[in-house]
PAMI-486839 format. One line per 5 residues: number of its first residue (from 1); for each residue x, y, z of N, C-alpha, C, O. Coordinates in Angstrom, 3 decimals. Layout:
# PAMI-486839
NUM) X,Y,Z,X,Y,Z,X,Y,Z,X,Y,Z ~ ... $
# end
This chain:
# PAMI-486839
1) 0.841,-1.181,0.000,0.000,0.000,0.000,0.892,1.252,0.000,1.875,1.303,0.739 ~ 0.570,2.235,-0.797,1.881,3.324,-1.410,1.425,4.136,0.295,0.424,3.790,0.924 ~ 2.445,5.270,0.798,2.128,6.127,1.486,1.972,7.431,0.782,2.756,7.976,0.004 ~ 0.656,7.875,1.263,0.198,9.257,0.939,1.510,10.223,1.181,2.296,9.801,2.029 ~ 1.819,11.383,0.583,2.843,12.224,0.464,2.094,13.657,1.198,1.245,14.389,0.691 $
6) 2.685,13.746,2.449,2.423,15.129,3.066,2.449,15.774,2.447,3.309,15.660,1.574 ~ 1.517,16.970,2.413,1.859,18.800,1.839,2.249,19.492,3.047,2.443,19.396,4.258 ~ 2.256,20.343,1.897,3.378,21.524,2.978,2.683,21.429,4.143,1.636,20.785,4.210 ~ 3.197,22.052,5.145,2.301,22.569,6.726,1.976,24.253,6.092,2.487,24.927,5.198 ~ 0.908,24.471,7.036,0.210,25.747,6.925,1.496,26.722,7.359,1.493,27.740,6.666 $
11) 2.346,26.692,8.103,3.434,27.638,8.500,4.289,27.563,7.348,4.815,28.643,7.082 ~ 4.576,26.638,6.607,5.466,26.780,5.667,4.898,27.397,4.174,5.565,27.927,3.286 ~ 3.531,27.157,4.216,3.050,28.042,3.152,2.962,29.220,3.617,3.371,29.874,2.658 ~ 2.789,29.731,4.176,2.354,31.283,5.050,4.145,31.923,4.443,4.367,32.862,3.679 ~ 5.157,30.993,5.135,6.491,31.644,5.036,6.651,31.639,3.815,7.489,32.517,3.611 $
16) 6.311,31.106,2.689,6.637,31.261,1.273,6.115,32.291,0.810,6.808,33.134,0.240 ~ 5.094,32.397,0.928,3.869,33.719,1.011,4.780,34.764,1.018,5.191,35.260,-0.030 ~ 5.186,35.199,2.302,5.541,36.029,2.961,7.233,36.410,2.255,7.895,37.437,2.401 ~ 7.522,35.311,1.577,9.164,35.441,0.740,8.700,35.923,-0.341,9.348,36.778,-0.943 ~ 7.383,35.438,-0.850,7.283,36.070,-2.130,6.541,37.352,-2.878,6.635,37.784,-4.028 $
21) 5.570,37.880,-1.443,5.160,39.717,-1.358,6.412,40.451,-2.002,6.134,41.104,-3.008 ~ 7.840,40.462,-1.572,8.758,41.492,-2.075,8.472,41.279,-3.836,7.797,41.914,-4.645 ~ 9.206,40.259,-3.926,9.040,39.544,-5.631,7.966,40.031,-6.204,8.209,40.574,-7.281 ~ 6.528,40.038,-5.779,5.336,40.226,-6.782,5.610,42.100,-6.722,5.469,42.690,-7.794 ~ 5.875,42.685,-5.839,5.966,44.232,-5.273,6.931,44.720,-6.177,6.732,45.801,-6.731 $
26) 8.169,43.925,-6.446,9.366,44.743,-6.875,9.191,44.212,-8.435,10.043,44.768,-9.128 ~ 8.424,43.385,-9.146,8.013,42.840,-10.400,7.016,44.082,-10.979,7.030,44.897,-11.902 ~ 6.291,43.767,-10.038,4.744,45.072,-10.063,5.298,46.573,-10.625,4.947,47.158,-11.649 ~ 6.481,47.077,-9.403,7.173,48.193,-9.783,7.965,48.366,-11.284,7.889,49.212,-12.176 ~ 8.487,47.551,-11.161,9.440,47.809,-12.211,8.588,47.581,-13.751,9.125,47.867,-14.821 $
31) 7.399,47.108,-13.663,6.192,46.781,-15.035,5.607,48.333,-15.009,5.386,48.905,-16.077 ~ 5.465,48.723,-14.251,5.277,50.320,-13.802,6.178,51.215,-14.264,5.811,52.180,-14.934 ~ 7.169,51.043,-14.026,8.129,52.113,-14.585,8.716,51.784,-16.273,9.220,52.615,-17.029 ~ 8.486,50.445,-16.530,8.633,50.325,-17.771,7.730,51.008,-18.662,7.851,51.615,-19.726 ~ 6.878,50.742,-17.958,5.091,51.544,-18.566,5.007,52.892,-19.020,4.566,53.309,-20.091 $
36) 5.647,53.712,-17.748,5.532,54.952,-17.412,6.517,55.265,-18.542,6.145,55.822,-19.575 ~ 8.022,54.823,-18.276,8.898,55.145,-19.374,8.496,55.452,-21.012,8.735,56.303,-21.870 ~ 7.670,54.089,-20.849,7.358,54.541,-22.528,6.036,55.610,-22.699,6.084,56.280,-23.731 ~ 5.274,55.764,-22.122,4.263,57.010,-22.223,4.554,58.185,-21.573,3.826,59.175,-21.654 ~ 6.019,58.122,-20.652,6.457,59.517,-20.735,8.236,59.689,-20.451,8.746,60.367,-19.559 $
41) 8.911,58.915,-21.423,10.162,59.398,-21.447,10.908,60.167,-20.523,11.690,59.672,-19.711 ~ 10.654,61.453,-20.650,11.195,62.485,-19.745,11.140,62.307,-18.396,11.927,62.886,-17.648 ~ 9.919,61.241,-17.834,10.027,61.232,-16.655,11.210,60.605,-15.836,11.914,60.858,-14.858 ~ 10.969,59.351,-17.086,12.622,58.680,-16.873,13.801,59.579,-16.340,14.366,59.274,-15.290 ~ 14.132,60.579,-16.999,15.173,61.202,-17.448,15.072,61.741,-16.101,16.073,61.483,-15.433 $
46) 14.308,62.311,-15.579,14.011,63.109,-14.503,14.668,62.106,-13.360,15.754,62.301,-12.816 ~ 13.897,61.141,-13.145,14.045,60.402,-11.878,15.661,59.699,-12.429,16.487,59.564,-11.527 ~ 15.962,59.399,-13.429,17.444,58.766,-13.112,18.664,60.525,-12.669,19.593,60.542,-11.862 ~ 18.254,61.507,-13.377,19.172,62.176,-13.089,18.980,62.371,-11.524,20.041,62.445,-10.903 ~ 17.270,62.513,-10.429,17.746,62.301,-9.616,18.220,61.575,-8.373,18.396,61.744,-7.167 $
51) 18.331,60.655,-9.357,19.269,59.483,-8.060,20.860,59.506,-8.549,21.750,59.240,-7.741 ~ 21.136,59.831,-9.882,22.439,60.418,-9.332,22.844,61.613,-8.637,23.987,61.800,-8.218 ~ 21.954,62.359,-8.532,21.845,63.542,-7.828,22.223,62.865,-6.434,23.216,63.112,-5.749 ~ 21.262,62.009,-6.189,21.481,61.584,-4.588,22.860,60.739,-3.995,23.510,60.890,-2.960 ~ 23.006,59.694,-5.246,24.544,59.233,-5.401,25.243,60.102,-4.924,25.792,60.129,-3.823 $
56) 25.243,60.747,-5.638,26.661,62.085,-6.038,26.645,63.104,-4.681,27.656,63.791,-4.535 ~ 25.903,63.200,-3.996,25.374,63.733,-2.698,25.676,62.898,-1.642,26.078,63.478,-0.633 ~ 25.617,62.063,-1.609,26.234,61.553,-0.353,27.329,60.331,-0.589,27.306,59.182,-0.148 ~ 28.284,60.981,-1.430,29.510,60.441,-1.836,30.823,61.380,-1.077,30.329,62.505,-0.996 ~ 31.693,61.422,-0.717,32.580,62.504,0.009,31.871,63.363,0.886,31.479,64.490,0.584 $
61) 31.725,62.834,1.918,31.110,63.296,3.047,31.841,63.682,4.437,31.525,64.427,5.364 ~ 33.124,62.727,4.139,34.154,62.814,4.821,34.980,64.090,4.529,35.879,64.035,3.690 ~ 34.724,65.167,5.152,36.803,66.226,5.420,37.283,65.950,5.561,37.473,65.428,6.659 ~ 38.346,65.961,4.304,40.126,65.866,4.953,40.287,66.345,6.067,39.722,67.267,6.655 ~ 41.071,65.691,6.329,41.571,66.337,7.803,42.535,67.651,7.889,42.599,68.526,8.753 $
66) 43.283,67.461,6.640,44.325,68.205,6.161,43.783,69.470,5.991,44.294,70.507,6.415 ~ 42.639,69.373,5.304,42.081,70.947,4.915,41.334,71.345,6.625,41.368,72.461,7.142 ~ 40.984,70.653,6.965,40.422,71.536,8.219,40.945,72.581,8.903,40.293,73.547,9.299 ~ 42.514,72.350,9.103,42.536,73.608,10.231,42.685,74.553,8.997,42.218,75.508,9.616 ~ 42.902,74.992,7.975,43.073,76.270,7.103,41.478,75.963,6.902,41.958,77.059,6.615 $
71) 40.330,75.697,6.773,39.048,76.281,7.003,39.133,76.958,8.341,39.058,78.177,8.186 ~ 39.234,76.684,9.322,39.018,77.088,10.794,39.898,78.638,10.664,39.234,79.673,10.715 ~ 40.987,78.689,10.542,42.347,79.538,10.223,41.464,80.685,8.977,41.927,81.813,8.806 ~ 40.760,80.428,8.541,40.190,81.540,7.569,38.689,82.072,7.740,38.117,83.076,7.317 ~ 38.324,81.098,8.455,36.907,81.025,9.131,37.260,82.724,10.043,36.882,83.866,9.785 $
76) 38.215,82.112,11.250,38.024,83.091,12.102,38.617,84.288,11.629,38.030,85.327,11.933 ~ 39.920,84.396,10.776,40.347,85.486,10.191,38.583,86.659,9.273,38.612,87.882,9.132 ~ 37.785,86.057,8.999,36.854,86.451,7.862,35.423,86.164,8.646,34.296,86.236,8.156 ~ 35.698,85.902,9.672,33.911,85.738,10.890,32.887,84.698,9.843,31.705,85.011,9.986 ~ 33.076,83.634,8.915,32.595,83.125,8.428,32.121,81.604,9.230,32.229,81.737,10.449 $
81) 31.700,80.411,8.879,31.295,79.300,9.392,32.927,78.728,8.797,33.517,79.459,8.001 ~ 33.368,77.830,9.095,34.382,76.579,8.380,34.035,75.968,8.256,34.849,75.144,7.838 ~ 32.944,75.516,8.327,31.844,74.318,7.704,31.402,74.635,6.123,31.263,73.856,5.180 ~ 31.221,76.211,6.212,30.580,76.490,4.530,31.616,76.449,4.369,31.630,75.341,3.831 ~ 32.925,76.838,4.379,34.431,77.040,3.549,34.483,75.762,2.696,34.522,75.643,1.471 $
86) 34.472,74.666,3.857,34.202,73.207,3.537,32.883,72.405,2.473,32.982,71.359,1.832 ~ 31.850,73.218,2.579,30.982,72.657,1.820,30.866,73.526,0.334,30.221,73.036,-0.593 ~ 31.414,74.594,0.222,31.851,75.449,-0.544,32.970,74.334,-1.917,32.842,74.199,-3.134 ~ 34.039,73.724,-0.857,35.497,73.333,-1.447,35.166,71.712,-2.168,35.815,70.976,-2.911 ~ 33.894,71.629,-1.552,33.546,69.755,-1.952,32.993,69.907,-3.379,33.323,69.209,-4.337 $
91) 31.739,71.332,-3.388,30.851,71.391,-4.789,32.130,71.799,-5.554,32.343,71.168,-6.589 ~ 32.929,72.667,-5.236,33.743,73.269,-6.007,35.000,72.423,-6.994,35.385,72.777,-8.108 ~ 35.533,71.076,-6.100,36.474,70.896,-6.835,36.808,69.490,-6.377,37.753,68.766,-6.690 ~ 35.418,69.222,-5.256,35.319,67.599,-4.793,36.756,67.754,-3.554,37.433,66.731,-3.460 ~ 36.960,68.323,-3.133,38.211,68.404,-2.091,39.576,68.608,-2.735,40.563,67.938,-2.431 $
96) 39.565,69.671,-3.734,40.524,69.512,-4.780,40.831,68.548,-5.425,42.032,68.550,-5.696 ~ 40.014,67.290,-5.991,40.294,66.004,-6.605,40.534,66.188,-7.881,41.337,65.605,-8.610 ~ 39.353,67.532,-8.248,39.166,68.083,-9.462,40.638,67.812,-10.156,41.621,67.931,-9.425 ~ 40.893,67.327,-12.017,42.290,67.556,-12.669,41.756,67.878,-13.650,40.838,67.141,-14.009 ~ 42.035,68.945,-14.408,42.783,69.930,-13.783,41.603,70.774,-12.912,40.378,70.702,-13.001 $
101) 42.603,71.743,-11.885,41.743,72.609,-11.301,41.267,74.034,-12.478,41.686,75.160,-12.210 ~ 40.619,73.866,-13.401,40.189,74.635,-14.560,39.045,74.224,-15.272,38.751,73.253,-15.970 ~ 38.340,75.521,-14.786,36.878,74.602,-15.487,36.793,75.460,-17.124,37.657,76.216,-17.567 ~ 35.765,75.150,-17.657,35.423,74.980,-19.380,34.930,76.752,-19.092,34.562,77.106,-20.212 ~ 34.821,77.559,-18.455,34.259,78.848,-18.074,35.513,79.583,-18.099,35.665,80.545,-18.852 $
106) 36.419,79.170,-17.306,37.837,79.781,-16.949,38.114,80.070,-15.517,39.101,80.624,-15.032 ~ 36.635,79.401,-14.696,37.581,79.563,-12.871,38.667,78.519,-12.709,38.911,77.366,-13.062 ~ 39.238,79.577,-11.942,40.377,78.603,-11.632,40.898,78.413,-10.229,40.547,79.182,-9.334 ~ 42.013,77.064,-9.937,41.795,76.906,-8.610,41.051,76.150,-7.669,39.840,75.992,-7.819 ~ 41.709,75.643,-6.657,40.610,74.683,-5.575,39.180,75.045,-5.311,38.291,74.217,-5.115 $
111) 38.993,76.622,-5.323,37.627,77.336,-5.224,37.068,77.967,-6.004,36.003,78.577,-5.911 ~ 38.090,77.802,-7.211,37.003,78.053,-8.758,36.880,79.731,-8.737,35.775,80.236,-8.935 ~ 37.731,80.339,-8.557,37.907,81.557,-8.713,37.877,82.392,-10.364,38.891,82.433,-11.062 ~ 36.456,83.055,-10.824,36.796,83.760,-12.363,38.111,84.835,-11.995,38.227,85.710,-11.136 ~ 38.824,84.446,-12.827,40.177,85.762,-12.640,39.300,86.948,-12.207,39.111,87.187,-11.014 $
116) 38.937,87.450,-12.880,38.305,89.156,-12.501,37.856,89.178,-11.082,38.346,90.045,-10.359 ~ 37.019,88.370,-10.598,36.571,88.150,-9.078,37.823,88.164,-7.791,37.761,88.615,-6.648 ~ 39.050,87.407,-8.591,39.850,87.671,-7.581,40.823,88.476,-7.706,41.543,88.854,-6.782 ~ 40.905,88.777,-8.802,41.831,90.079,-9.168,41.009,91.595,-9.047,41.540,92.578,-8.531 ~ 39.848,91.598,-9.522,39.128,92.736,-9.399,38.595,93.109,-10.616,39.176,93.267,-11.689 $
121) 37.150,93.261,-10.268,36.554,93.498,-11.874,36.994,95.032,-12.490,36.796,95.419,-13.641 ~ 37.694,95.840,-11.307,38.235,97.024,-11.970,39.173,96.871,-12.766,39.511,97.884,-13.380 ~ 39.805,95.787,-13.002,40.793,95.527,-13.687,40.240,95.641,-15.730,39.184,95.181,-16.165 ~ 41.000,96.151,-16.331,41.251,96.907,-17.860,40.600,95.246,-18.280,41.037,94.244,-17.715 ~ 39.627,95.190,-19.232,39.149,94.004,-19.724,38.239,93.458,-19.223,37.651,92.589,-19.867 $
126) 37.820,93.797,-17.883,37.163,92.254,-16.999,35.382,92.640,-17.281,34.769,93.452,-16.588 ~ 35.046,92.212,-17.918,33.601,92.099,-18.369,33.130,90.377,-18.553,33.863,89.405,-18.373 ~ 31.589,90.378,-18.991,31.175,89.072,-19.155,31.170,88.120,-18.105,30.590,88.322,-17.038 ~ 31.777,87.125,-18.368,31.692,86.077,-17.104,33.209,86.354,-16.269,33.484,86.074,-15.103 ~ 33.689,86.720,-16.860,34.931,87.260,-15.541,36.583,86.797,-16.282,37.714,87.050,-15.867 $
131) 36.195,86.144,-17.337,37.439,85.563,-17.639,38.985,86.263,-17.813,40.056,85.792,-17.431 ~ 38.753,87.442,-18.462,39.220,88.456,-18.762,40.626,87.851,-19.732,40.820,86.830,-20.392 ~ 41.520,89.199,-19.375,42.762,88.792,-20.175,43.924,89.360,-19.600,44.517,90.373,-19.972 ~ 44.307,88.281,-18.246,44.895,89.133,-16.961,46.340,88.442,-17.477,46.376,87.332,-18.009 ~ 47.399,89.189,-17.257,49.183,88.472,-17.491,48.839,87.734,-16.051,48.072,88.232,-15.228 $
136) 49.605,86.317,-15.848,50.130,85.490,-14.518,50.786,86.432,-13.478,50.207,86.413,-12.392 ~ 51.830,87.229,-13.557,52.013,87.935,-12.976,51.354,89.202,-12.369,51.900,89.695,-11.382 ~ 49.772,90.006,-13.073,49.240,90.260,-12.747,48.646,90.042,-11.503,48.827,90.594,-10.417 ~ 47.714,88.909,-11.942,46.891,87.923,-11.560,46.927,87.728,-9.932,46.036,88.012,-9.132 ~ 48.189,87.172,-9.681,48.913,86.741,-8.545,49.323,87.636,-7.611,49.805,87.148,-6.589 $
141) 49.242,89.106,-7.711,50.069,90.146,-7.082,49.242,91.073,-6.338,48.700,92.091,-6.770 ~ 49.210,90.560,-5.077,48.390,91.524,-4.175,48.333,92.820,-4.231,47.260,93.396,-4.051 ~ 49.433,93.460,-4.479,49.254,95.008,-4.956,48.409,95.162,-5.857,47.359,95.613,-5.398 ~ 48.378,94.901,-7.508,47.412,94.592,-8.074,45.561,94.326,-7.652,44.691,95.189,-7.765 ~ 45.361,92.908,-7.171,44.186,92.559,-6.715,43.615,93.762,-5.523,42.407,93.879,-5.313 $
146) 44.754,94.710,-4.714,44.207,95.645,-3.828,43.745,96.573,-4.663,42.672,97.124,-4.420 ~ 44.440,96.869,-5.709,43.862,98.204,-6.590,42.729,98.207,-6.883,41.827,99.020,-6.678 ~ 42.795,96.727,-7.669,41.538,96.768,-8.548,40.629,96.136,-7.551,39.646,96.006,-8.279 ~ 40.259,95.646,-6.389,39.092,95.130,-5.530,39.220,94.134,-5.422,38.504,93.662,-4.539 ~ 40.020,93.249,-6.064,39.836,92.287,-5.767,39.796,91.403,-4.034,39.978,91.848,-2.901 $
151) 39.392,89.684,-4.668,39.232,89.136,-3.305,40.330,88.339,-3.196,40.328,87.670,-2.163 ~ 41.308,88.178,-3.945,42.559,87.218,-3.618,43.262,87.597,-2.406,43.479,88.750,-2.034 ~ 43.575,86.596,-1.866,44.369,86.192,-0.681,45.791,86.033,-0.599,46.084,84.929,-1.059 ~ 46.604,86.544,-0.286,47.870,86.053,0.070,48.307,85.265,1.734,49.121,85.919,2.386 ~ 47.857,84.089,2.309,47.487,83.559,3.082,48.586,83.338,3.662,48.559,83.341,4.893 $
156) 49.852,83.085,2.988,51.287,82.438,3.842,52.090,83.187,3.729,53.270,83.001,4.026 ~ 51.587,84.249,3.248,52.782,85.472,3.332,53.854,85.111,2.313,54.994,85.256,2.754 ~ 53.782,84.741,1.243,54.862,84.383,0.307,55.058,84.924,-0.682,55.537,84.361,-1.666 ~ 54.646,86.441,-0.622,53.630,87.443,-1.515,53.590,87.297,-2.636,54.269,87.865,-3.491 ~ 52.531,86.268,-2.804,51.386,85.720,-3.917,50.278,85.175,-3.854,50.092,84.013,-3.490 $
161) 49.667,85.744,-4.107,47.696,85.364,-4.192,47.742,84.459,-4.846,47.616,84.861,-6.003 ~ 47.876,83.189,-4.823,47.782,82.297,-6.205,46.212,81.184,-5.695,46.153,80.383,-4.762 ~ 45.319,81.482,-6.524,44.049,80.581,-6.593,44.642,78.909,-6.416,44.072,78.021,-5.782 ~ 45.648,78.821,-6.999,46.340,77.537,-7.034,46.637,76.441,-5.747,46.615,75.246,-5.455 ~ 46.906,77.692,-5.262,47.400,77.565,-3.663,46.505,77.382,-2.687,45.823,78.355,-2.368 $
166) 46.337,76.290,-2.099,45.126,76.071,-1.520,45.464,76.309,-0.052,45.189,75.462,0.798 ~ 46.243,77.813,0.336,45.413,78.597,1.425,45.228,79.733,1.020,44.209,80.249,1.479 ~ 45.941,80.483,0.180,45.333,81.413,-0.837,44.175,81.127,-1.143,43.598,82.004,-0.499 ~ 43.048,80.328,-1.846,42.083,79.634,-2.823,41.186,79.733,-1.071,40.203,80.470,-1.002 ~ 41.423,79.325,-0.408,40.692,78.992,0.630,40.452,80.322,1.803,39.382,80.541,2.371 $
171) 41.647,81.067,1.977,41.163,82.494,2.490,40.761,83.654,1.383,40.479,84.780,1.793 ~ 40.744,83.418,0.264,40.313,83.851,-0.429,38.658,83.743,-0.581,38.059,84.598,-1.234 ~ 38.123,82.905,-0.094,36.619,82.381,-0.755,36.127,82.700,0.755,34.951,83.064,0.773 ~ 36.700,82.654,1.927,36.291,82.914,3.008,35.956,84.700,2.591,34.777,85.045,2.509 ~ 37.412,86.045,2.279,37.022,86.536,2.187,35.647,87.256,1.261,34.970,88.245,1.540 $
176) 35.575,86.408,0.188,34.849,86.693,-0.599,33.329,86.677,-0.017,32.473,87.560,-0.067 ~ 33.266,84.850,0.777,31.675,84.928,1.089,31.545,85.822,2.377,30.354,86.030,2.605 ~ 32.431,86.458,3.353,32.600,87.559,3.961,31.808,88.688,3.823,30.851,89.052,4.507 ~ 32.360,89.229,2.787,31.752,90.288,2.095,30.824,90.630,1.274,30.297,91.668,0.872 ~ 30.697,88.828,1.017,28.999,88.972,0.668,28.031,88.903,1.412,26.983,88.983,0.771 $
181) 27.906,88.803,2.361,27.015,88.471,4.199,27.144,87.385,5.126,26.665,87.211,6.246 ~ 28.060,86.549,4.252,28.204,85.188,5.441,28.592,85.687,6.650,27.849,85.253,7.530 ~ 29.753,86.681,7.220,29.830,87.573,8.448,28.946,87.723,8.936,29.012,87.545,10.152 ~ 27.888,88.038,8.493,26.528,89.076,9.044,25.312,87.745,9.303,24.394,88.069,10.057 ~ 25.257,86.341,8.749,24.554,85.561,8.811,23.944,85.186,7.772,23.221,84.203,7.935 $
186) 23.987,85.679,6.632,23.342,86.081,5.440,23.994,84.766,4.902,24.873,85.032,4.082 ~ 23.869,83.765,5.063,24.500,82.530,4.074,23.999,82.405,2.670,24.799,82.530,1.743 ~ 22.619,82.148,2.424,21.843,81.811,1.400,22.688,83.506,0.553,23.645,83.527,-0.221 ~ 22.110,84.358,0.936,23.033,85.730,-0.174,24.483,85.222,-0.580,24.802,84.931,-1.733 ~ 25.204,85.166,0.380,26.320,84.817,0.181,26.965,83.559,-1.116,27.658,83.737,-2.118 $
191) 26.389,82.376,-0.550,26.442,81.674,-1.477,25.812,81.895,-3.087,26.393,81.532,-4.109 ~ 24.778,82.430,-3.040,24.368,82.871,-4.515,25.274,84.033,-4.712,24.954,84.878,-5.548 ~ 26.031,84.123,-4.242,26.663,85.514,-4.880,28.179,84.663,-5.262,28.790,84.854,-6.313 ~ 28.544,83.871,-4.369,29.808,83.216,-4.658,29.077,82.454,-6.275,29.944,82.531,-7.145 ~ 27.900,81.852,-6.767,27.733,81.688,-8.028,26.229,81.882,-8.057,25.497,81.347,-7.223 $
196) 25.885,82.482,-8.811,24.358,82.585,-9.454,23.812,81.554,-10.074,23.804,81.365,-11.290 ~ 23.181,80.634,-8.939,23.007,79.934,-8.861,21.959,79.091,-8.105,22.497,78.228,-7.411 ~ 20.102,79.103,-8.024,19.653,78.218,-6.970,20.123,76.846,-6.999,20.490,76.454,-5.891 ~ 20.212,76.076,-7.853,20.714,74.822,-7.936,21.943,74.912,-6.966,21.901,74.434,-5.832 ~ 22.885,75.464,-7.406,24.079,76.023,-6.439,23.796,76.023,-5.067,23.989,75.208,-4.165 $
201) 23.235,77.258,-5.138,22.874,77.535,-3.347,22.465,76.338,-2.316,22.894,76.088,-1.190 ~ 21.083,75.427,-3.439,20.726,74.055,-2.736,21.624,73.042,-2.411,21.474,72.309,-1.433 ~ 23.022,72.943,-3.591,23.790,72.017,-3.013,24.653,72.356,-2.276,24.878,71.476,-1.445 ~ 25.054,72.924,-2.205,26.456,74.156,-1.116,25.775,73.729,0.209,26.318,72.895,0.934 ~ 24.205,74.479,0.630,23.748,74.297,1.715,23.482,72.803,2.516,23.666,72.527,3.701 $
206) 23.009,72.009,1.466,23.026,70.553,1.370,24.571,70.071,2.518,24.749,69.713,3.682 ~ 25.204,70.288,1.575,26.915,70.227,2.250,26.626,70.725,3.504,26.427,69.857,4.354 ~ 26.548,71.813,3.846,27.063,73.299,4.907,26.323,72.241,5.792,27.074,71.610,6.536 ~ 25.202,71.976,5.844,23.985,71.562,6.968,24.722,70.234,7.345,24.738,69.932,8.538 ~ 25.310,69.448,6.475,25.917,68.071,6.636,26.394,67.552,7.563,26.266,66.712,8.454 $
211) 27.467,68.860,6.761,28.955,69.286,7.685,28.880,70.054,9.527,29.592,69.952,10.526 ~ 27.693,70.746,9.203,27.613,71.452,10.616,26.935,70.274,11.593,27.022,70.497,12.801 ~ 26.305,69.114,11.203,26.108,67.621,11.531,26.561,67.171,12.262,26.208,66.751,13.364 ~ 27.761,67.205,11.536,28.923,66.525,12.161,29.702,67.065,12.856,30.277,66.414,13.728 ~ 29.972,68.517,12.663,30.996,69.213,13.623,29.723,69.259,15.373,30.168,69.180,16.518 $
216) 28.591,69.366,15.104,28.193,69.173,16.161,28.247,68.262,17.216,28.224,68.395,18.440 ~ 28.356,66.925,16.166,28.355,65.763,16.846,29.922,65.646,17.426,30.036,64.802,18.315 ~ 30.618,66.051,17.220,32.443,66.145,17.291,32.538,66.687,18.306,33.346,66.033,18.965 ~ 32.036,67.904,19.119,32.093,68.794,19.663,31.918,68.043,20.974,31.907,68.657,22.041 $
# end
């Protein structure tokens, strides 16, 4: 006489059940977005750019350590935060990772300085986006950058402002967002003035808030 063949137990169907809700959920979704894709393209486009948005956002989250005390060191010289200096230096050039430090515009430098901005837009030429048509030796020479307004820094006393130079580049951008209201509290001005920019402003602050996170938690 054959023996009858058990079925499952009621607990072991329940647990299969229960393994296979994600599977029907994450099948379901993705028939959804295939869907969506083809009756509206762009949306695609939208939602992948922003999850690299979000990628790309909470990728280098970590400060060098190295750059910290020249944030702090320019912070207090310029009554600014060293947290924005810092969240400023990440959008700007990824912690100087940036190669070269030269963007397709013509800032240049760890903090993306347009020549004219740190030399001085009084300077003979400096119109448009700032690029101008400054000699190297110009450029670099605090006498110069005092004439014409500029915001370059000569930070180590080696008398040369060089954007290159990342404590120049870095008390430089302190003084700059300084004098645009970061002193006074005025961050959001400040930062749109360091680039015209809301997209800008949102990610800078993004950073700044991060960073002040963590220096809290440090403290």
């Amino acid at each position: 006489m054959k023996k009858k063949k058990k079925g499952l137990s009621i607990k072991t169907k329940i647990f299969m059940i229960v393994l296979l809700i994600p599977v029907a959920v994450t099948t379901f979704t993705l028939s959804a977005i295939i869907y969506t894709g083809i009756q509206n393209p762009e949306l695609i486009k939208k939602s992948a750019s922003t999850l690299l948005e979000y990628q790309d956002r909470h990728t280098s989250l970590v400060i060098p350590e190295e750059y910290i005390p020249i944030y702090k060191a320019a912070a207090e010289e310029y009554s600014v935060p060293w947290t924005l200096l810092a969240a400023h230096h990440r959008i700007e050039t990824r912690f100087s990772t940036m190669d070269p430090l030269l963007s397709p515009a013509g800032a240049e430098g760890h903090m993306q300085f347009m020549p004219c901005t740190f030399v001085g837009w009084g300077y003979p030429g400096c119109e448009g986006l700032g690029k101008g048509n400054i000699p190297d030796k110009d450029k670099t020479d605090p006498a110069v950058i005092q004439k014409y307004g500029g915001y370059g820094v000569d930070a180590n006393g080696d008398g040369i402002a060089d954007p290159f130079d990342i404590e120049d580049a870095i008390f430089s951008a302190a003084n700059y967002l300084s004098k645009s209201g970061a002193a006074d509290g005025e961050i959001e001005k400040a930062i749109f003035h360091y680039n015209h920019s809301d997209k800008y402003v949102e990610d800078v602050l993004w950073f700044f808030n991060e960073f002040e996170t963590q220096r809290l938690q440090n403290e």
